[in-house]
N, C-alpha and C positions, 0 to 999 in steps of 0.2 A: 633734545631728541623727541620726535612725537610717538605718541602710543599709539596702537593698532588694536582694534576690536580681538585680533587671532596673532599675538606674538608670536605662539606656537611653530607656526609656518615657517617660519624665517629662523637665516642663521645668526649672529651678534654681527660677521663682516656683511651679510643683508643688509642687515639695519643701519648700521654705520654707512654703507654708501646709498640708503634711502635715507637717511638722513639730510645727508651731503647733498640731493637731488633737490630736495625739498618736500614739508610734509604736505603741502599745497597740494603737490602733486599727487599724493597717494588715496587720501580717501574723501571723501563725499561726507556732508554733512548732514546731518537729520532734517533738517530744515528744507531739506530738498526734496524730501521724501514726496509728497504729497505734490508736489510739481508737478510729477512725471506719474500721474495713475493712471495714464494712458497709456503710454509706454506698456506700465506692467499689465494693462488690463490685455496688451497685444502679447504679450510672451507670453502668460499663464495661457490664453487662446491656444498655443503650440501644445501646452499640456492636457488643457482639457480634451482636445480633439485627438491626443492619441502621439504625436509629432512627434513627439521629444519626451521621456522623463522629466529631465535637468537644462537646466543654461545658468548664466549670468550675462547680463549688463554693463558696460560700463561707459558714461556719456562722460566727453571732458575737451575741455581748452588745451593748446599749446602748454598753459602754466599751472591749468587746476585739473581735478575731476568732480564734473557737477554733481553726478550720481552713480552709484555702483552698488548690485545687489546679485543677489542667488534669488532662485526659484527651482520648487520642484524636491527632488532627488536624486540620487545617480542612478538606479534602476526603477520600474515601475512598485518597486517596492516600498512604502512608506515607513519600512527599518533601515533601509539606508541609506546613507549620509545625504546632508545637503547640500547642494555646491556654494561655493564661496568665492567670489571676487579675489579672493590674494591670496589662498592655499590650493584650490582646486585647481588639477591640471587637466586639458584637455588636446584631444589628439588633433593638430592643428590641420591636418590632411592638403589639401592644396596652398593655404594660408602660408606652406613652406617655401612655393615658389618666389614670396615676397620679405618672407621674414629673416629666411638662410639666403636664397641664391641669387636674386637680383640687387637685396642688400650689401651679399659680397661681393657680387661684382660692380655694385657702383664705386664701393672701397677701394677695389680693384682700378676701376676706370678713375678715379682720382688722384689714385698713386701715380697715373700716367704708367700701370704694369699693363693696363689692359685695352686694345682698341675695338671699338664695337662693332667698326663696318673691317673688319679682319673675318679674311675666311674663318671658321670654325676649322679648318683644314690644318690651320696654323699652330693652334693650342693642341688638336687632336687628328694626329695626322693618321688613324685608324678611318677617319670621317673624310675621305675625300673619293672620287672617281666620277663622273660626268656632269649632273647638274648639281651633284652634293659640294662640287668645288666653288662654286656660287653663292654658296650658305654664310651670313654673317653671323657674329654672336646677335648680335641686332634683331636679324628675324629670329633668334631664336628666343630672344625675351619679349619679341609683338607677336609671333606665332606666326610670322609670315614665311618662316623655313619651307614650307609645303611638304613637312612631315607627317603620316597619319596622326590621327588623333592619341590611337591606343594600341598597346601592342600589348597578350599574356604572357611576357617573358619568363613567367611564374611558373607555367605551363612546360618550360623545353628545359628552360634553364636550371643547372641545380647545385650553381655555385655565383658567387659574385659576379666573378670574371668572364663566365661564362655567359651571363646575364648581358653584361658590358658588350660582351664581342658577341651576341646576337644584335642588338643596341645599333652599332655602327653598322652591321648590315643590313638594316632595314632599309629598303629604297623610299625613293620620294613619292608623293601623290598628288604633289600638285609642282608647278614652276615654282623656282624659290622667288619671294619678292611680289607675285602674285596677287595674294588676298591672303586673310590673317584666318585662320582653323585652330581652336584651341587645343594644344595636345601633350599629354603627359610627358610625351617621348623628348619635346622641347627644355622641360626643365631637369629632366635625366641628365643629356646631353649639357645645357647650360652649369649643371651642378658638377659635370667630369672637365669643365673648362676651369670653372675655379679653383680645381685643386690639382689641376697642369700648373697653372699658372702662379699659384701662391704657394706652392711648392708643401703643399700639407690637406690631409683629409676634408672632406668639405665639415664635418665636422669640429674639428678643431679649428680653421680656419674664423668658420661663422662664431663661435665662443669667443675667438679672440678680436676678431673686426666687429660683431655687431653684438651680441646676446652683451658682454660682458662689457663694453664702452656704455651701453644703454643701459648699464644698472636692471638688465632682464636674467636675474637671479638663478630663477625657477623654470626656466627656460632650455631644452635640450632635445637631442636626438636621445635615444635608447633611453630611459627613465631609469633606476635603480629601482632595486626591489623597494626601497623605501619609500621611493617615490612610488610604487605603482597602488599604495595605499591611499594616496588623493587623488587618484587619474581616473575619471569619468567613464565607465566601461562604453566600447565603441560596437561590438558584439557579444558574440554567444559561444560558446564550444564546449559540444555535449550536457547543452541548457545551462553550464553555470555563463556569468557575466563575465566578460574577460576586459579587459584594460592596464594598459603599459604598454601592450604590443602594440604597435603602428598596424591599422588595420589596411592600408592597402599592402597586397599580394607584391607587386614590385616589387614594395618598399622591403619587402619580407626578404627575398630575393638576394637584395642586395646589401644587404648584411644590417636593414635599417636606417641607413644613413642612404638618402637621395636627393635631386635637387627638385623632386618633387612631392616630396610628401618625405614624413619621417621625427618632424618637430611635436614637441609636446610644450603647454607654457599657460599660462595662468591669463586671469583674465586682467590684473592689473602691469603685467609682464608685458602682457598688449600693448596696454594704454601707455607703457611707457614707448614702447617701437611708436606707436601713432604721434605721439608729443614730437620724439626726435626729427618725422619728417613735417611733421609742421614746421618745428623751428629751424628746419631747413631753409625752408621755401622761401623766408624770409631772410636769411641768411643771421638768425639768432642763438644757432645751434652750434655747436664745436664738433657734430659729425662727420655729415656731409655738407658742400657747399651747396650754393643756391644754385648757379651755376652746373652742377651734377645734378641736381634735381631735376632741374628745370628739361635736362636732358631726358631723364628719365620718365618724364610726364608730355613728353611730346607725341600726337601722333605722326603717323608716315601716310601719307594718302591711298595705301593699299590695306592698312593695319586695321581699320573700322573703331571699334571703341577700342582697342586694343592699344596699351604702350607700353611701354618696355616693363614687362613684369607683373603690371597692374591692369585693371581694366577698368571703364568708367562707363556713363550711364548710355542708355542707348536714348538718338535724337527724339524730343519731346514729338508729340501727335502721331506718333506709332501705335499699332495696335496691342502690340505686348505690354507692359508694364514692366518698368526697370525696376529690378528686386532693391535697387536702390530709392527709389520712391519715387511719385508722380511731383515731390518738391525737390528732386534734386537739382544743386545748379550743375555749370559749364563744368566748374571748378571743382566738382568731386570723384574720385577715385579709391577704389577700394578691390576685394576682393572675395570669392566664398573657399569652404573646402567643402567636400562631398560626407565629412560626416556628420556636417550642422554646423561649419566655423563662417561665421566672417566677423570683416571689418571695412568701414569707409572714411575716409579723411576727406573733410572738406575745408581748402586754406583760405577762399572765400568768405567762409565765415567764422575760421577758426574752430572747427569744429571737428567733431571725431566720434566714431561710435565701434564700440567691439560688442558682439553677441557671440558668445560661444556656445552651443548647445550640442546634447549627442546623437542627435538625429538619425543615425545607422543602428542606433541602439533597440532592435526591436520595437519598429514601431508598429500601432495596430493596423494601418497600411502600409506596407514597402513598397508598394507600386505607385503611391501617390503622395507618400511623404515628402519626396524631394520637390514635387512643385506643391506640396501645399506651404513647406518653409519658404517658400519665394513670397509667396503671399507675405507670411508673418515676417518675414524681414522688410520689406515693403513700407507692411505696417509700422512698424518700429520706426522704420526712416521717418517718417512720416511725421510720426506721435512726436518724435525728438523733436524734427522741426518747429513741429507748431506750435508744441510747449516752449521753445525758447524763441517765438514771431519769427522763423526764417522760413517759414513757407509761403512762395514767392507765386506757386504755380495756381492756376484759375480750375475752378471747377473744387 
């Protein structure tokens, strides 16, 4: 059995099935420290400037983790705690729509329970009448449904269900099939398809198809009070720090549990979700097949960066800069959440990066925090890169 810097964290069936995983996989060794001073001289940047209190890191192969660290605290306060790679939990806010729902539905579409170019009409027959009968699960995990972006369900609604059945009557805003619109309402709907279909909560579902085949322990919807002692506060209310609660309003809504937001999960809980679809892609892995992947990573000529679930870099010589770096290749895909989460997988190079940070966590700007961490994740791509010679791009 390997030891951990933080036993503490973990259960004895934890550890027995990180065991069984491998210790390769779990931690990073000192010697790597000083590899990566770039890296951390780009994350501390998020702290000095105001961005973030807290993050961690964690850079890793299909079979190893090169590096993994904390920085910071969880409030701007330097009494408390400091986050950690294997005990700290953080609210994963959009990172849900790939961790829980398009994870389970590719379980789903392997089972052969699930077809993707299927009306939505089909699993959810609340969801159909004029161009909404056109809608596949498909567009609805490339965002090409042509549903608005955002709806305050939070606002009308003041039950689940009520939530839900505002939900299916929202109209369209664009042709379905169209052109891709990122939009929360997408992974709501994608998240009420899963558990038509697998005939159980999307909750319980994702624990049993993907959190817990992945050895992602520390990983959940709704956190327990015990949990909400390591979870990263994501706001405020009535000036104390709050975290456990899922800080999008939706997610609130609907009892917690959505297919877009709702998950909470550590930073090495990550790195294990990113392992498994690596050793997908290569057909190395006992989760999903290569063949489902391969599915899952294609785009549609309307989708733009967009594919099913994930989203990948925007074409080089553009004016924007892809939060995933000016060295990203063809071959990498990842995702953000809105309260300082991502992560990118690159099978190209066999590579992977989680940064989790609390970025909604009062920062000293709120108006310009969210594009100043595009920046700093950027940077981080970047630093990863070039520290281990895979930065490819000129300039």
């Amino acid at each position: 059995m390997c030891s951990s810097p933080d036993r503490s964290a973990y259960s004895r069936s934890a550890a027995i099935l990180r065991g069984a995983i491998g210790c390769a996989a779990l931690f990073a060794g000192p010697a790597h420290a000083q590899r990566f001073a770039t890296v951390d001289a780009a994350i501390r940047t998020g702290i000095d400037t105001g961005i973030y209190p807290g993050a961690v890191v964690v850079v890793g192969r299909s079979d190893t983790i090169l590096y993994a660290h904390g920085y910071g605290h969880y409030t701007w306060s330097a009494a408390s705690a400091a986050p950690d790679p294997s005990a700290t939990r953080w609210d994963l806010a959009s990172l849900t729509k790939i961790v829980a729902t398009s994870s389970a539905t590719a379980v789903l579409v392997q089972q052969h329970r699930l077809d993707l170019d299927a009306p939505v009409s089909r699993y959810l027959p609340e969801f159909r009448g004029g161009r909404k009968n056109a809608v596949t699960v498909r567009m609805l995990l490339n965002h090409t449904s042509g549903m608005p972006p955002y709806a305050r369900l939070f606002q009308s609604a003041h039950s689940a269900a009520e939530a839900r059945k505002q939900l299916f009557a929202i109209p369209l805003q664009h042709v379905p099939g169209a052109g891709a619109e990122y939009s929360d309402l997408n992974g709501m709907l994608a998240g009420l398809v899963v558990e038509r279909v697998s005939g159980q909560s999307l909750e319980s579902f994702a624990e049993s198809a993907v959190f817990r085949p992945l050895g992602m322990l520390s990983t959940h919807y709704r956190p327990t009070p015990a949990d909400k002692t390591r979870i990263a506060p994501t706001g405020r209310y009535h000036g104390r720090p709050v975290g456990g609660v899922v800080n999008d309003q939706n997610a609130v809504v609907l009892g917690g549990v959505s297919g877009h937001a709702g998950v909470f999960s550590t930073g090495y809980d990550m790195a294990r979700f990113a392992q498994a679809w690596l050793k997908a892609t290569t057909d190395r892995g006992d989760w999903l097949k290569r063949a489902t992947v391969a599915d899952f990573l294609a785009r549609s000529p309307t989708s733009g960066t967009r594919v099913l679930g994930w989203d990948t870099p925007l074409p080089p010589g553009g004016k924007k800069m892809s939060l995933y770096g000016r060295c990203a290749t063809a071959s990498t895909y990842g995702h953000t959440g809105w309260t300082g989460t991502e992560m990118w997988i690159d099978p190209g190079q066999d590579l992977f990066v989680v940064l989790l940070t609390n970025r909604s966590f009062a920062p000293n700007n709120p108006k310009e925090s969210f594009v100043q961490l595009k920046d700093v994740r950027a940077r981080v791509a970047d630093a990863v890169r070039t520290e281990l010679g895979g930065c490819r791009a000129a300039g």
